[in-house]
C-alpha positions in Angstrom: 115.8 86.8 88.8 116.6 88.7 91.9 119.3 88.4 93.8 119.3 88.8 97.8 116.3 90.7 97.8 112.9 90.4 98.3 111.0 91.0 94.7 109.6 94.5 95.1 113.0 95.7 95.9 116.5 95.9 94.1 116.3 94.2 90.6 119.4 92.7 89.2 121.1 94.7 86.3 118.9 98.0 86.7 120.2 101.6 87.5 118.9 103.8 90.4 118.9 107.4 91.0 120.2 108.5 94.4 119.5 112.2 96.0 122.2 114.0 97.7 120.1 115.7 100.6 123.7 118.1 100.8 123.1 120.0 97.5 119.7 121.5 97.4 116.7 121.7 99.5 114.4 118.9 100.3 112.0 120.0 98.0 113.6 120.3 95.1 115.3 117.1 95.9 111.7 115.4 96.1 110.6 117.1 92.7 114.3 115.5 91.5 113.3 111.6 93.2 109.4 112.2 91.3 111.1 112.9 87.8 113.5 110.1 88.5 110.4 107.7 89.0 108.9 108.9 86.0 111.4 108.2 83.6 112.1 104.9 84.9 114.8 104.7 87.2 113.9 101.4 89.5 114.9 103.1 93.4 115.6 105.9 95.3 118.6 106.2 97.5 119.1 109.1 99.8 122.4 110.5 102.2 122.1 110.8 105.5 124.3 113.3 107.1 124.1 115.6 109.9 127.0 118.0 108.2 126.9 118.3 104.3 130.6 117.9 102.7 130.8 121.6 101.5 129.4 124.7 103.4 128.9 127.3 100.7 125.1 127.0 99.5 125.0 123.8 101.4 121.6 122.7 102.4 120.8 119.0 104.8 117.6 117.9 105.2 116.7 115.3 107.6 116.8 111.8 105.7 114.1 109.9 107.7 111.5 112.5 107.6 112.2 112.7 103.4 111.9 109.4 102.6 108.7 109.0 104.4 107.9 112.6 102.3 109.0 110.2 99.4 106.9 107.5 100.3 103.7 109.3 100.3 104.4 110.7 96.5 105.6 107.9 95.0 104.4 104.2 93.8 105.6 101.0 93.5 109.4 102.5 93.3 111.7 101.4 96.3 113.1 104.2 98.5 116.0 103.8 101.2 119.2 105.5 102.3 123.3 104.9 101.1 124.2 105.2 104.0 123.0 105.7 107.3 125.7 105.5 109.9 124.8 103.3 112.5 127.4 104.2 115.2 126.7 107.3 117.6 123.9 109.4 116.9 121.7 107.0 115.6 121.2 104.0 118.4 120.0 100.9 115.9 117.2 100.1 117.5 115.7 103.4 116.1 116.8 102.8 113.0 115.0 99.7 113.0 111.7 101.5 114.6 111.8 103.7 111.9 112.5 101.9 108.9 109.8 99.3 110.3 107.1 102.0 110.6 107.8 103.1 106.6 107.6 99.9 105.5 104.4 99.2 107.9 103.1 102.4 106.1 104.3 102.0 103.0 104.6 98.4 101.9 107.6 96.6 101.1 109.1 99.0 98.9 111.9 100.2 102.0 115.3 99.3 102.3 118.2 100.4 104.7 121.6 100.7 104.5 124.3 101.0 107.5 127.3 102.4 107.2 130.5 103.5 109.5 129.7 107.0 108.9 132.1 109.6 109.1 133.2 112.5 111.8 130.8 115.2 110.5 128.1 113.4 111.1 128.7 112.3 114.8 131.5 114.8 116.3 128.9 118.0 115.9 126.7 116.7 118.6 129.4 116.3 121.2 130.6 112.6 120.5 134.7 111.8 120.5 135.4 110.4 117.4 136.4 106.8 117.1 138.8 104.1 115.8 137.8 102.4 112.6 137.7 99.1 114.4 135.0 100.4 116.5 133.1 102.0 114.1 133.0 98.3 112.2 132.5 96.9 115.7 129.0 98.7 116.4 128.0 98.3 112.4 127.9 94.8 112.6 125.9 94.6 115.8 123.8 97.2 114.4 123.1 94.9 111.8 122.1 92.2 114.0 120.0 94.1 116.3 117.8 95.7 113.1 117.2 92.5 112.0 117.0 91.0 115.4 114.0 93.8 115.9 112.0 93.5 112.8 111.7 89.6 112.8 111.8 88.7 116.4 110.0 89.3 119.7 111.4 90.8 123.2 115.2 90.8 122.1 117.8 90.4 125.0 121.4 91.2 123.0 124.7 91.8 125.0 127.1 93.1 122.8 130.3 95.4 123.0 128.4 98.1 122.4 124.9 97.7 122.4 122.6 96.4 124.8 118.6 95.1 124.8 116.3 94.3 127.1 113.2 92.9 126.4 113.0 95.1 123.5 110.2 94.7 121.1 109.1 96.4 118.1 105.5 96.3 117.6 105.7 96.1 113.4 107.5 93.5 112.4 109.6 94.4 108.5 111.1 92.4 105.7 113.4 95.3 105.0 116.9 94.1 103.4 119.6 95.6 105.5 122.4 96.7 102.9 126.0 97.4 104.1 128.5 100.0 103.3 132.0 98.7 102.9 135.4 100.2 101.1 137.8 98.0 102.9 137.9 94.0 103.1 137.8 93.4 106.7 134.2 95.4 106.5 133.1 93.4 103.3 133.9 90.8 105.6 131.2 91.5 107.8 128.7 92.1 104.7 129.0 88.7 103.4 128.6 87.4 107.0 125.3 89.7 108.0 124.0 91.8 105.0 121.7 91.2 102.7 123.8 93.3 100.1 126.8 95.3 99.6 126.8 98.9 98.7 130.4 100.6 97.3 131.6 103.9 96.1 135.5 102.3 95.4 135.8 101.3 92.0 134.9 98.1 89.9 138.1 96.7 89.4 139.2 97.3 93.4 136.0 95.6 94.4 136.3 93.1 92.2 140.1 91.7 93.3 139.7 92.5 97.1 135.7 93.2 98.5 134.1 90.7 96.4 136.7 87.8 98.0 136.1 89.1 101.5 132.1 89.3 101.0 132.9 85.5 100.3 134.4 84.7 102.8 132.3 86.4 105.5 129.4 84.9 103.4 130.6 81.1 103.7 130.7 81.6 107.6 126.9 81.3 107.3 126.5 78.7 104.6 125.9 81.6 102.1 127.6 83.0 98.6 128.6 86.1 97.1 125.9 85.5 94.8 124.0 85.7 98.0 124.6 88.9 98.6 123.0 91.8 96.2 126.3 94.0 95.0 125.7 97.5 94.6 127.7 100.1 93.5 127.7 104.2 93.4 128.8 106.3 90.2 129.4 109.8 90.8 128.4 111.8 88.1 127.7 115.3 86.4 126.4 116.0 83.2 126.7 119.0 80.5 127.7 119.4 77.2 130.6 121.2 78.5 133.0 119.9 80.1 134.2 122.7 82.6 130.3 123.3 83.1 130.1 119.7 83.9 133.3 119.3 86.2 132.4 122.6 88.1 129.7 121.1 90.7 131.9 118.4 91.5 134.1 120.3 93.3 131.3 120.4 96.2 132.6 116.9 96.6 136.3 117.6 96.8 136.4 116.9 100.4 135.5 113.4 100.3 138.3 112.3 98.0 140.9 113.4 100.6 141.3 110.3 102.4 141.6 112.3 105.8 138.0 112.9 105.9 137.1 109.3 106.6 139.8 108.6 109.3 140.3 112.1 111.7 138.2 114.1 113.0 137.0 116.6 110.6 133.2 117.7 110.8 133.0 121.0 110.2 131.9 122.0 106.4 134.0 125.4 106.3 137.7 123.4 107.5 136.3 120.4 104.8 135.2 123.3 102.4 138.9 124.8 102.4 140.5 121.3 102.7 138.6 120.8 99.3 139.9 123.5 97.8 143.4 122.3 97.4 142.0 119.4 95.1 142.9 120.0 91.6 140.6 120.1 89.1 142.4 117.0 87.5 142.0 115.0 90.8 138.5 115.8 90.3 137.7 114.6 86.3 140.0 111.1 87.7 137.9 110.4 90.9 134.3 111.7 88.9 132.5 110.8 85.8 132.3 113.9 84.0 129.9 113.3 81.1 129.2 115.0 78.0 127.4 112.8 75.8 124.9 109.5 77.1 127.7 107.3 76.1 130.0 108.7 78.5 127.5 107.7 81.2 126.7 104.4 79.8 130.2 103.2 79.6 131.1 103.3 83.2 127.6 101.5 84.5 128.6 98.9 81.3 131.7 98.5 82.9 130.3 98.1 86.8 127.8 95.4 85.6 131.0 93.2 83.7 132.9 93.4 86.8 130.2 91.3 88.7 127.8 94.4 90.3 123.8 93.5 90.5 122.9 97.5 90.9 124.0 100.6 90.1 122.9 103.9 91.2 123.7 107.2 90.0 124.8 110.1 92.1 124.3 113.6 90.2 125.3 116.7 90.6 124.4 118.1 87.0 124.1 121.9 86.5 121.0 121.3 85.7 119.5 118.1 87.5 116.3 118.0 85.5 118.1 117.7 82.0 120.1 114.9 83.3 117.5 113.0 84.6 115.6 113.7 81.4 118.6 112.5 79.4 119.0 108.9 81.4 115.1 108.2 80.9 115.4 109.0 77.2 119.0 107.2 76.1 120.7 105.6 79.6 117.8 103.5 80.8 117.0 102.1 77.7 119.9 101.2 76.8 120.1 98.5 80.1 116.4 97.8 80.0 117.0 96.4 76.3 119.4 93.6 78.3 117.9 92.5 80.9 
């Protein structure tokens, strides 16, 4: 049974594979997404930044333009992005267009997923950052405006920071708008307009505080949490080794210092050398650092007890292939034999 979703997307209790665009060129990211298809991994995620979270052998590539890429070499497997921030540089009205035109090209294999972004993504191209409450402010009518757009016709909508007029999308779309949230009063606004819920807090914090605020945001509009299709990231790099294993995680030492996400820091050199001050420690706690299949298993086990529908796995292996290779022959199994 699925949950939230239309069929051919996100199936309940399966694991996905998610490309950082940030940590190697699109390419090889594609060639990455391809394997992942072909060992069984049931969707694609994608970022979608302007700035990568490190600088040094950084790459970025253009998330729209490579999951339509995606589109054209896959089958069957759903694509979409975690997250696309839906606050400054994007105006959501072409997010929907787009998102429309690759499922209108594609079939209904797309899915989308807003977010309230962060300062590198926005402040590079000249915007003033702003307050959290705004940022949650334009993702909800974001929200409603994408879905406004791909269901309705000539949309009028007055909001606090958006406005239509007599807009119209000429390709209607039955693509399910996840919503980023790691703090209740945005699972809040989940329950009330998403069709799921996508995390990168932990299980046990999303179980005692988001999964009560989906609720109650869902019971505005006569929904449940079981409604609502609950998602959630594991960060993850695999060797043999452990210091092997733990070193490519430190291109994602920025993001755990909680500054990143509130001020306005957006360029990868001052985030790069932020980063730097993270201990290796801070890094093995906030990162699963695997060096067997079981070590991967266990925390996707432990996701799915907690009440998650999905999980998708973020990797930044020393060597991608292997770990991909490795989930398709021991992880994925493992789950498909449950389901």
């Amino acid at each position: 049974m699925e949950i939230g979703l239309p069929d051919s997307v996100i199936k309940r209790n399966s694991v996905s594979y998610s490309c950082n665009l940030d940590i190697a060129d699109g390419q090889t990211m594609l060639d990455y997404a391809v394997l992942a298809q072909k060992v069984g991994f049931s969707a694609i995620w994608a970022s979608d930044h302007f700035h990568p979270w490190f600088h040094t052998g950084a790459k970025e590539t253009q998330a729209w333009i490579w999951l339509a890429t995606l589109l054209e070499r896959t089958k069957d497997i759903p694509v979409g992005t975690g997250v696309t921030a839906s606050i400054l540089r994007y105006h959501p009205a072409i997010i929907a267009q787009a998102f429309a035109s690759m499922e209108a090209l594609h079939g209904k294999r797309v899915f989308l997923t807003l977010g309230a972004g962060e300062a590198l993504n926005e402040l590079p191209l000249g915007y003033d950052w702003i307050s959290l409450r705004e940022r949650r402010e334009r993702v909800a009518e974001s929200a409603q405006i994408v879905r406004r757009l791909i269901s309705e016709d000539f949309i009028n909508f007055s909001g606090k920071h958006y406005t239509l007029r007599d807009a119209n999308l000429y390709m209607k779309a039955t693509l399910p708008i996840y919503i980023g949230a790691s703090g209740p009063k945005m699972a809040e606004v989940v329950g009330e307009l998403g069709d799921g819920f996508l995390t990168i807090k932990g299980a046990d914090y999303a179980k005692a505080e988001l999964f009560p605020a989906i609720e109650r945001g869902a019971r505005k509009v006569g929904k449940t949490l079981d409604d609502i299709t609950k998602v959630v990231e594991i960060d993850v790099s695999y060797h043999k080794d452990f210091k092997t294993a733990l070193a490519p995680l430190r291109t994602q030492a920025g993001p755990l210092i909680p500054e990143m996400f509130t001020d306005p820091i957006y360029d990868p050199r001052v985030i790069e050398r932020m980063g730097s001050k993270v201990t290796d420690e801070e890094i093995a706690k906030s990162f699963v650092v695997a060096q067997s299949p079981e070590d991967i298993i266990k925390p996707v086990e432990a996701a799915f007890n907690l009440g998650f529908d999905h999980v998708y796995l973020a990797s930044l292996s020393p060597d991608e292939g292997e770990f991909i290779r490795l989930c398709g022959d021991k992880v994925l199994p493992y789950f498909k034999s449950r389901m």
